[in-house]
TIFI-552324 format. One line per field, with one value per atom (N, C-alpha, C): residue number from 1; residue in one letter; atom name; z, x, y. Coordinates in Angstrom, 1 decimal. Example, Ala and Ser with C-alpha at 12.3 -4.5 7.8 and 13.67 -1.06 7.14 Angstrom:
2
n <- c(1, 1, 1, 2, 2, 2);
res <- c(A, A, A, S, S, S);
atom <- c(N, CA, C, N, CA, C);
w <- c(7.8, 7.8, 7.8, 7.1, 7.1, 7.9);
u <- c(13.2, 12.3, 13.2, 12.8, 13.7, 12.9);
v <- c(-5.7, -4.5, -3.3, -2.2, -1.1, 0.0);
This chain:
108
n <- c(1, 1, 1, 2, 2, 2, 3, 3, 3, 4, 4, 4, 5, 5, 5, 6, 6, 6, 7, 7, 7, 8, 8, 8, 9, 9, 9, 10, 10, 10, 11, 11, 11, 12, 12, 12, 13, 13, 13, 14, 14, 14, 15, 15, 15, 16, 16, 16, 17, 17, 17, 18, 18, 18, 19, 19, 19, 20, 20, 20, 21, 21, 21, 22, 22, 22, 23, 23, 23, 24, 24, 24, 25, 25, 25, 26, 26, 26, 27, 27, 27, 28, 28, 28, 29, 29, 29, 30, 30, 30, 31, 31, 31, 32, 32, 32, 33, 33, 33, 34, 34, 34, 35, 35, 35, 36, 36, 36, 37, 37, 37, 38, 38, 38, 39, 39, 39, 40, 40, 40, 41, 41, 41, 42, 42, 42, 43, 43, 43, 44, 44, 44, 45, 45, 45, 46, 46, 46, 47, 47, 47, 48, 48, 48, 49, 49, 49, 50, 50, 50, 51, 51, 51, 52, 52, 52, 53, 53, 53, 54, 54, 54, 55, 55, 55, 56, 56, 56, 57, 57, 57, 58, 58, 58, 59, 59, 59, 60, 60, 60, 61, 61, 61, 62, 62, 62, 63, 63, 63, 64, 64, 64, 65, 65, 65, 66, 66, 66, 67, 67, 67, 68, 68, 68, 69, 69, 69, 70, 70, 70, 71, 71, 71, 72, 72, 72, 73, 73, 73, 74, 74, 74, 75, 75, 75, 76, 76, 76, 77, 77, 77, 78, 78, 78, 79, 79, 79, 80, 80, 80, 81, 81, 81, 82, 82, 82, 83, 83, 83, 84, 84, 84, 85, 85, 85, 86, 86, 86, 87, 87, 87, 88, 88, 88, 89, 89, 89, 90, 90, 90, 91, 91, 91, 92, 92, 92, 93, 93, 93, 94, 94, 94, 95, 95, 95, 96, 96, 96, 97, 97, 97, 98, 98, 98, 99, 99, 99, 100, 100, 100, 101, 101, 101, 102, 102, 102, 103, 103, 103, 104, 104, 104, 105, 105, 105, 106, 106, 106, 107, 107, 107, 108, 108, 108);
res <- c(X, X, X, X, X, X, X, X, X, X, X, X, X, X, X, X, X, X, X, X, X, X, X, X, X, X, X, X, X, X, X, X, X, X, X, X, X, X, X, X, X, X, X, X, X, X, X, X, X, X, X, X, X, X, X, X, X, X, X, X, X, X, X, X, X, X, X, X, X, X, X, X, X, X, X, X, X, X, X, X, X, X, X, X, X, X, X, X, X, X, X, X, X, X, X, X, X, X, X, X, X, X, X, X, X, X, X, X, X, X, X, X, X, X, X, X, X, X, X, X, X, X, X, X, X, X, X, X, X, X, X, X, X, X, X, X, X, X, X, X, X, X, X, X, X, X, X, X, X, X, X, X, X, X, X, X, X, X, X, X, X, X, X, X, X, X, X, X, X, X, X, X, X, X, X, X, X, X, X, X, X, X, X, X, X, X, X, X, X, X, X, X, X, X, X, X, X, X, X, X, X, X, X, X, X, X, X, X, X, X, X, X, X, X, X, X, X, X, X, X, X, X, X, X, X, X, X, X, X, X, X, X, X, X, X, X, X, X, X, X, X, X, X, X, X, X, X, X, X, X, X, X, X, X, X, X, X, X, X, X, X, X, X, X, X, X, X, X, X, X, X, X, X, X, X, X, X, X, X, X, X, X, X, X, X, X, X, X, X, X, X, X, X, X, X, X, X, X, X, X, X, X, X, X, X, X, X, X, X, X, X, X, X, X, X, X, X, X, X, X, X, X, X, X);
atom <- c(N, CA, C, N, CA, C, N, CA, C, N, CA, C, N, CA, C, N, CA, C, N, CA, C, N, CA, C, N, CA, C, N, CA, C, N, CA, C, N, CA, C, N, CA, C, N, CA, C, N, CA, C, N, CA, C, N, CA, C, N, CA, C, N, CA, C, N, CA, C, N, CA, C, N, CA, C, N, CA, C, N, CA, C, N, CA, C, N, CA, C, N, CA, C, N, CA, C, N, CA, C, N, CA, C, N, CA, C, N, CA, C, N, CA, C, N, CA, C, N, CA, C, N, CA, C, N, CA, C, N, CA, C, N, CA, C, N, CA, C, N, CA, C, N, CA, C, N, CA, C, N, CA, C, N, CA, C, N, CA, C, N, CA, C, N, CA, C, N, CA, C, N, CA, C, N, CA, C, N, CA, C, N, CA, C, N, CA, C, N, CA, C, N, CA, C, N, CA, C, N, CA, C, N, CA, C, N, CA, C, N, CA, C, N, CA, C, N, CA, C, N, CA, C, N, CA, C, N, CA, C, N, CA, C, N, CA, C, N, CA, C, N, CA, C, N, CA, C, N, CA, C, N, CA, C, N, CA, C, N, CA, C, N, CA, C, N, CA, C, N, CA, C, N, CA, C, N, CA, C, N, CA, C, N, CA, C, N, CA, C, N, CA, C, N, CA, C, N, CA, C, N, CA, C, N, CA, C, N, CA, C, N, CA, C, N, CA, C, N, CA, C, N, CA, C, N, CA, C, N, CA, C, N, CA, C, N, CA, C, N, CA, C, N, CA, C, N, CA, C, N, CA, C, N, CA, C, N, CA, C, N, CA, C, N, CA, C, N, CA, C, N, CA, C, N, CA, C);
w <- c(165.0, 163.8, 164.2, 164.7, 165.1, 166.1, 167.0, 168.2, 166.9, 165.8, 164.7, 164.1, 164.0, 163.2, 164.2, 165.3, 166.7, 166.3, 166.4, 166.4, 164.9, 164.0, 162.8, 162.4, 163.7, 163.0, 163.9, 165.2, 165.8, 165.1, 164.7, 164.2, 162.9, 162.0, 160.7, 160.6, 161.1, 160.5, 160.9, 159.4, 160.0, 160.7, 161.3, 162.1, 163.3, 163.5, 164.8, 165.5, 164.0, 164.2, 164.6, 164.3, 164.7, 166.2, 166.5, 167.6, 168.6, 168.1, 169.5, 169.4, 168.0, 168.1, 169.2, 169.3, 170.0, 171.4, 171.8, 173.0, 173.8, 172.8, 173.1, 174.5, 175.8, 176.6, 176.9, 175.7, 176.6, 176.5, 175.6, 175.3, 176.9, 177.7, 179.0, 178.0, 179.0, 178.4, 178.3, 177.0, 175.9, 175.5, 174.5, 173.9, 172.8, 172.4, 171.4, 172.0, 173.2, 174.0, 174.3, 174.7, 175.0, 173.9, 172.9, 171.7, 171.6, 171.5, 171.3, 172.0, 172.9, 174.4, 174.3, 174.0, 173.6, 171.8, 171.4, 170.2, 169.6, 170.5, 170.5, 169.0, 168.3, 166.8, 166.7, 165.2, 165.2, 165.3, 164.7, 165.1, 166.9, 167.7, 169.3, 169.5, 169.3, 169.5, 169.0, 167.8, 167.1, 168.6, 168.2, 169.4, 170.6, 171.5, 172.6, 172.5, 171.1, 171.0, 171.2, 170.4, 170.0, 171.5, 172.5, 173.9, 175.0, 174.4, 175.3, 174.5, 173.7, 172.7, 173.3, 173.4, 174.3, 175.6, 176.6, 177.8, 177.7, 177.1, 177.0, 177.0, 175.8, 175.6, 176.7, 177.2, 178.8, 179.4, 179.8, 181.1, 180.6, 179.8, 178.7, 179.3, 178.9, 179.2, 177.4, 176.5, 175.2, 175.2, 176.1, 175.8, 177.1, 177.3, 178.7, 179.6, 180.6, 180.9, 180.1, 180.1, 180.2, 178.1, 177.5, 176.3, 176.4, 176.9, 176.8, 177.1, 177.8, 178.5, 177.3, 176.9, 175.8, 174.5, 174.4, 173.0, 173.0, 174.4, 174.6, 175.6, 176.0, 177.7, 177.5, 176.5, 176.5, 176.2, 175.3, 175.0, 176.0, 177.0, 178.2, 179.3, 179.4, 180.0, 179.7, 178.4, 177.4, 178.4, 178.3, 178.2, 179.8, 180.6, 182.5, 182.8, 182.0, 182.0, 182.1, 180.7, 180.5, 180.9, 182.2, 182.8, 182.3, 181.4, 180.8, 179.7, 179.3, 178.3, 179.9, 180.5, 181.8, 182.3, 182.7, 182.9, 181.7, 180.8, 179.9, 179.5, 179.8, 180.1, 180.6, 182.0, 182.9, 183.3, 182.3, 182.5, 180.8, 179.9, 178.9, 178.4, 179.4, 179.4, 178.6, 179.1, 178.9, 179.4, 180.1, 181.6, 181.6, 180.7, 180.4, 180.2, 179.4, 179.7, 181.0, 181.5, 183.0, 183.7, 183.8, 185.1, 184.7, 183.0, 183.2, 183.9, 183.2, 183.7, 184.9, 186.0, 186.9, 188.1, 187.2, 187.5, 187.9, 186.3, 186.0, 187.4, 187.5, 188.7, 190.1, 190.4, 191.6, 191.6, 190.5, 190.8, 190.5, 190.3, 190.4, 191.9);
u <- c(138.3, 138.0, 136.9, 136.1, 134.9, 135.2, 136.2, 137.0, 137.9, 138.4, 139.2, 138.1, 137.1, 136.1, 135.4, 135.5, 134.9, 136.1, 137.1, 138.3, 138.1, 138.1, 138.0, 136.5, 135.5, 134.5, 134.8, 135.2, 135.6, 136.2, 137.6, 138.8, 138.8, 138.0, 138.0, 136.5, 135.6, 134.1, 134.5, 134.1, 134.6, 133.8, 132.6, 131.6, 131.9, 132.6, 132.6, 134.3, 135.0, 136.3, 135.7, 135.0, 134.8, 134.5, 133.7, 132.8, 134.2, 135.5, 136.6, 137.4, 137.5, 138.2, 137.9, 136.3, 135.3, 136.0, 135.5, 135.9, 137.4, 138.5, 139.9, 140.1, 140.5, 140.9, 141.3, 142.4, 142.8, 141.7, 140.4, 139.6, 139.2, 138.6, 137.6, 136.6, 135.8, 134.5, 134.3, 134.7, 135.0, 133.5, 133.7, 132.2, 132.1, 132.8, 132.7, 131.7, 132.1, 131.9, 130.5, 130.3, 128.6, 128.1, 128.3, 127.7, 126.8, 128.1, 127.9, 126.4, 126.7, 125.8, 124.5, 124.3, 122.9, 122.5, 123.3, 122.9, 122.4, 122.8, 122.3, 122.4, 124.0, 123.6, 123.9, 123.3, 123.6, 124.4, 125.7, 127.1, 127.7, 126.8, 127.2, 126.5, 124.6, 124.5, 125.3, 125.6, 126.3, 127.8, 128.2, 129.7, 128.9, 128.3, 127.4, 127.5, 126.3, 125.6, 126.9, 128.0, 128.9, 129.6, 129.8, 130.4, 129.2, 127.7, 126.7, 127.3, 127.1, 127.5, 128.3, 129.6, 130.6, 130.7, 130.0, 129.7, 128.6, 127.8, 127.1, 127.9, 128.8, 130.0, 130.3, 130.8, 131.7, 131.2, 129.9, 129.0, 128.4, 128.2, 128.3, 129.3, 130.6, 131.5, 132.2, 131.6, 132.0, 133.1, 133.0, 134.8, 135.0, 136.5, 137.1, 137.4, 137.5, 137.5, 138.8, 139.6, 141.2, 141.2, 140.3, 140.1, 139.6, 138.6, 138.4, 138.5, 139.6, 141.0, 142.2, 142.3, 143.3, 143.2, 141.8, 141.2, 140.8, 140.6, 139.4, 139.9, 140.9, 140.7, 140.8, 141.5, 141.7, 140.6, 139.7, 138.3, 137.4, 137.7, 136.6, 137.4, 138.1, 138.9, 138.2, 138.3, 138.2, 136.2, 135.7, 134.0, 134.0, 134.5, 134.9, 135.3, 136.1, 136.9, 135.6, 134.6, 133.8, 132.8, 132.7, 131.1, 130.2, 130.2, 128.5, 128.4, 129.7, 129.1, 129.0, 129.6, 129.3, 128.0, 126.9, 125.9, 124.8, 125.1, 124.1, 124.2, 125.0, 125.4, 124.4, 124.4, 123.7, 122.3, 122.5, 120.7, 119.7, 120.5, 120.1, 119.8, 120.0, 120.0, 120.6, 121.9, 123.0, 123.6, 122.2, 122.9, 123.8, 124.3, 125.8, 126.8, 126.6, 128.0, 127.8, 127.1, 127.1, 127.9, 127.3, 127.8, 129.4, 129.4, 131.2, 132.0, 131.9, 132.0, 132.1, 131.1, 130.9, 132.1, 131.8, 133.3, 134.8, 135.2, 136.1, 136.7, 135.7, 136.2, 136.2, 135.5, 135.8, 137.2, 137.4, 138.7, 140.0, 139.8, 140.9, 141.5);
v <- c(204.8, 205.6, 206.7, 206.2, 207.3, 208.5, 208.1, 209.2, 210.3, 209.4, 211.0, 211.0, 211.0, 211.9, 212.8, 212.4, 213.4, 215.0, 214.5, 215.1, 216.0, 215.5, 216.2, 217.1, 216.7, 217.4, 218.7, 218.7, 219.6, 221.0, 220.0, 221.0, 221.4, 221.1, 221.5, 222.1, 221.8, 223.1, 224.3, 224.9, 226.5, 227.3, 227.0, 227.8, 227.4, 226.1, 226.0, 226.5, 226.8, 227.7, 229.0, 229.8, 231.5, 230.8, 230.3, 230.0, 230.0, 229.0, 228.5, 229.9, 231.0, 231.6, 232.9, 233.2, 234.3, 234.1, 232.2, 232.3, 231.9, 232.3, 231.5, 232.5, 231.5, 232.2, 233.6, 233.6, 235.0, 236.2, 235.9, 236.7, 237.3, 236.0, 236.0, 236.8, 237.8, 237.9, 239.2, 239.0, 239.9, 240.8, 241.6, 242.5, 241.3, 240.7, 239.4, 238.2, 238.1, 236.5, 237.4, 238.4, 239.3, 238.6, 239.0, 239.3, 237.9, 237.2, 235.5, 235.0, 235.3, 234.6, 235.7, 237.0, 237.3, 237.3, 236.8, 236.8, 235.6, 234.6, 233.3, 232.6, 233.1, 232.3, 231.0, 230.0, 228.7, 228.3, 229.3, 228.0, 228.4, 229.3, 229.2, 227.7, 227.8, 226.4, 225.3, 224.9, 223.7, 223.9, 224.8, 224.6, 223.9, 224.5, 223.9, 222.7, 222.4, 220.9, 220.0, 220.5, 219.3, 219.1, 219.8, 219.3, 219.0, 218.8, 218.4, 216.8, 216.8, 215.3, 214.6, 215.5, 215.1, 214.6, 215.4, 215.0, 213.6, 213.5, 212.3, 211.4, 211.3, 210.1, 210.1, 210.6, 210.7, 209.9, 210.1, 209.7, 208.6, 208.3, 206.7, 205.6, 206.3, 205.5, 205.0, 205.9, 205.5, 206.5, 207.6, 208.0, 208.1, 208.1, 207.7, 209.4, 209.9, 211.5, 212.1, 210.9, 211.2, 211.6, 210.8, 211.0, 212.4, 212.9, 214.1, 215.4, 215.3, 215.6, 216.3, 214.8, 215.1, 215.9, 215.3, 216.4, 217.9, 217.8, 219.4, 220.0, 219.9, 220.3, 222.1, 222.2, 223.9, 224.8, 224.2, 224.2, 224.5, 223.6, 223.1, 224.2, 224.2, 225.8, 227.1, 227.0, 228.5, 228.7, 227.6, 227.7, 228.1, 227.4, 227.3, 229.1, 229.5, 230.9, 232.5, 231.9, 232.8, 232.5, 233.6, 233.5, 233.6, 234.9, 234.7, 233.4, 232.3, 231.4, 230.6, 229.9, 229.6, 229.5, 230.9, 231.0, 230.3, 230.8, 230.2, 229.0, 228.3, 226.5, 226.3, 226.8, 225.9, 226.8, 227.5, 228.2, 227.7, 226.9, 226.8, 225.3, 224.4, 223.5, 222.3, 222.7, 221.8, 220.4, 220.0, 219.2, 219.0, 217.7, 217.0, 218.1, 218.7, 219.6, 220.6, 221.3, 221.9, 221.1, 219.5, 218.4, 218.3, 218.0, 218.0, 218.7, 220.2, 221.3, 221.6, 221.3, 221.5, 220.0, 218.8, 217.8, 218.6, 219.1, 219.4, 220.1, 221.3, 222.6, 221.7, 220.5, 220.3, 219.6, 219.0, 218.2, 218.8, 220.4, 221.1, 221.8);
């Protein structure tokens, strides 16, 4: 029950829709995705916060990789894609999500 409310808080808040829409892949790194990343607004943090959250679970062991795999992976692409959200991951202190992140790309 608590993994579809992970799921539902994701895909239904609408701040955190502009936020997946700025950075949907085919954007790459867009004057939008700029914007984002020096503009530093709350729903870029909240998107952030909610996949540092995520990566905790991970590394917990309260979600399985493969679980967050199946939910996010295009998400976790879309962030992997754009360098400057990329850079400011792991310059802003993101641990848990950097180290996923940084998982992910080795095991490709």
């Amino acid at each position: 029950k608590w993994l579809a409310g992970l799921y539902e808080k994701f895909y239904e808040r609408s701040d955190l829709k502009r936020v997946r829409e700025v950075l949907d892949c085919e954007a790459g790194d867009s004057p939008s995705v700029s914007a984002l990343v020096r503009d530093e607004p709350a729903e870029f943090s909240d998107y952030l916060n909610f996949f540092e959250f995520v990566a905790v679970l991970g590394k917990s062991g309260q979600l399985r990789k493969q679980e967050i795999e199946d939910l996010f992976r295009y998400y976790l692409d879309c962030l992997e894609n754009c360098r400057a959200v990329r850079n400011y991951i792991a310059e802003k202190g993101y641990e848990q999500l950097d180290r996923l992140l940084r998982e992910r790309a080795m095991e490709k």
